[in-house]
N, C-alpha and C positions, 0 to 999 in steps of 0.2 A: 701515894702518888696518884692512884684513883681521883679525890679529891682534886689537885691540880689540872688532870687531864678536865675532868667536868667542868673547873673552872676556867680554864681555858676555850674549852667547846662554846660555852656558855657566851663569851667574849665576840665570840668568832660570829653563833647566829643571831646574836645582836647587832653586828655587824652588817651581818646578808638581811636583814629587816631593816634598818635605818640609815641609810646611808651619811659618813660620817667624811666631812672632806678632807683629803691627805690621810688618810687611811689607809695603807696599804694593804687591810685585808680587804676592804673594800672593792680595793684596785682590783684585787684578783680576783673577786665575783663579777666586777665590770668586764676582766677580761676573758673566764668562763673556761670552761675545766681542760682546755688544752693548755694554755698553757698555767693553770695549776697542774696539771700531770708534769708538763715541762720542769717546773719548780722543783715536785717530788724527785725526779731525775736527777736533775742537778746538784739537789741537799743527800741524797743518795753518793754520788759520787763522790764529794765533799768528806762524808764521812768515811770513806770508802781510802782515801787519801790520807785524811787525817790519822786513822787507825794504820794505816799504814808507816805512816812518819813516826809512831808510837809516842805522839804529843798527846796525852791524855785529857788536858784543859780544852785542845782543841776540838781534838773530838766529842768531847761533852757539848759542846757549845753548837759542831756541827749537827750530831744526835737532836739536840733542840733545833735548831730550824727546820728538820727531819719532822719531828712530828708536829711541830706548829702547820709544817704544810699538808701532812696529811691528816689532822686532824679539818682542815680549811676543803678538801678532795674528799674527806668523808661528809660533813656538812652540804658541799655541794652536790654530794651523790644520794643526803637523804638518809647515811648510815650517821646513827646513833654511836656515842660514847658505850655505852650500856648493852648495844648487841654484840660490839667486840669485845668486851666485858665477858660475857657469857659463853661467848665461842672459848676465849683466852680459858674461862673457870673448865668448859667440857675437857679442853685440851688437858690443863693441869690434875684434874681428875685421871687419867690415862696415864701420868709419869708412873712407871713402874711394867708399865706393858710392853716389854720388851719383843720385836717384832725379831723372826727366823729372818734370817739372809738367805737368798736363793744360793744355793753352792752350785756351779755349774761344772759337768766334768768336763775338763778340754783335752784327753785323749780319746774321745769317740768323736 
């Protein structure tokens, strides 16, 4: 899936270097990270709804315009495929560390 994502990314800052007309990633570098944050939001909800309706197709489909946009807000923020790559592997290195829970007493 790495692969995909790269290839994707790849799509994206070709995009934000050439401008390509009726592009719509384009559009969204012309319109600049407010409203791609807006976007994010939006495909957030979306899938947020979808998962909810437990239409699985849909949600797949929302899930993808999810990361198309934030793949588009990581581009225009400078953040690499590759640095969340490495965050994601630190993270995955840690499954197995099971963290304590604060127990708190609630009769004192």
């Amino acid at each position: 899936m790495t692969d995909v994502f790269k290839g994707l990314y790849e799509v994206i800052e070709k995009r934000k270097e050439e401008k390509q007309e009726g592009s719509y990633t384009c559009y969204l570098f012309e319109q600049g990270m407010d409203k791609i944050l807006k976007k994010c939001g939006e495909e957030c909800s979306e899938v947020i709804i979808a998962a909810k309706n437990g239409n699985n197709i849909d949600t797949a489909n929302e899930i993808c315009d999810l990361l198309y946009h934030l793949l588009v807000m990581m581009s225009e923020a400078g953040i690499s495929v590759e640095e969340v790559e490495e965050i994601l592997e630190a993270r995955r290195q840690k499954i197995g560390n099971l963290k304590t829970f604060h127990v708190s007493d609630h009769n004192t």
